[in-house]
C-alpha angles and dihedrals in degrees: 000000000000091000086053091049090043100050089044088055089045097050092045086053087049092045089043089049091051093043095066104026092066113108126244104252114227131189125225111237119223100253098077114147113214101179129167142183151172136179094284103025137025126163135129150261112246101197120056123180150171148069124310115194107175131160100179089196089055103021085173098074085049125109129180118188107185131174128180127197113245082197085073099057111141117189089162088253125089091208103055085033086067082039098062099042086050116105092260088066132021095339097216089188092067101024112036090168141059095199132188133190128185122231098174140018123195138175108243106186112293084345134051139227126223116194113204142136122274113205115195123169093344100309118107116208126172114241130178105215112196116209155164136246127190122173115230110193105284080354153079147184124215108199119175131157128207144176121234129188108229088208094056088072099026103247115161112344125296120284107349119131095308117086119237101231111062116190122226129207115191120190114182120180107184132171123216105283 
């Protein structure tokens, strides 16, 4: 009996754990902002998708799983729009997606940072993203901003009129999912 009563109690401690340690989900609105830039191009990617678990008392329990389109990108010119889906950049053919999942999620002072791997044009690298998250009545907003070296995932040729680090602005708003 006093197994029985053991392993209930057990299982109710284990049921109670996993009941607070899942992560709000949350669904990405359609007004995301995914902007980047260097020293020679700068421009945006229109269409933003994926799954954001995050629980910001207990960041540990969160996920995020993004993806973006290369096919969206948007540099404000047609021609170096082609240019940059063709195979010596981002090869949208064979890569239609710049993806990111999470591994970890800390708090880091007022912010948090989430450590994941960023996969762009079939090369995984981890990256750790900081970023920011502010409730909005039934709503929130993630931003973060983040550096990545072109050449770490062999995008365009070394060196050339585009810079090497591009600098990426994510603005995310979400409503409870």
């Amino acid at each position: 009996m006093k197994k029985l009563i053991f392993s209930m109690a057990t299982l109710l401690v284990i049921t109670a754990v996993f009941a607070f340690s899942v992560a709000q989900k949350w669904a990405i609105t359609d007004k995301y902002s995914i902007k980047f830039s260097s020293s020679e191009v700068a421009g945006i990617f229109k269409t933003f998708s994926g799954s954001i678990d995050f629980d910001e008392q207990n960041p540990a329990s969160s996920k995020f799983d993004v993806s973006i389109d290369v096919n969206s990108i948007n540099t404000g010119n047609g021609l170096q729009n082609k240019h940059a889906k063709s195979d010596e950049w981002f090869d949208a053919a064979k890569y239609p997606a710049i993806k990111y999942t999470s591994k970890k999620i800390v708090k880091a002072g007022a912010a948090y940072q989430v450590t994941g791997d960023l996969t762009i044009k079939g090369v995984t690298k981890e990256y750790t993203i900081p970023f920011t998250f502010k409730k909005a009545g039934a709503g929130a907003t993630f931003n973060g901003s983040f550096t990545v070296n072109r050449s770490d995932f062999k995008i365009g040729k070394p060196g050339g009129e585009v810079g090497e680090q591009i600098k990426i602005d994510v603005a995310v708003p979400v409503t409870k999912g």
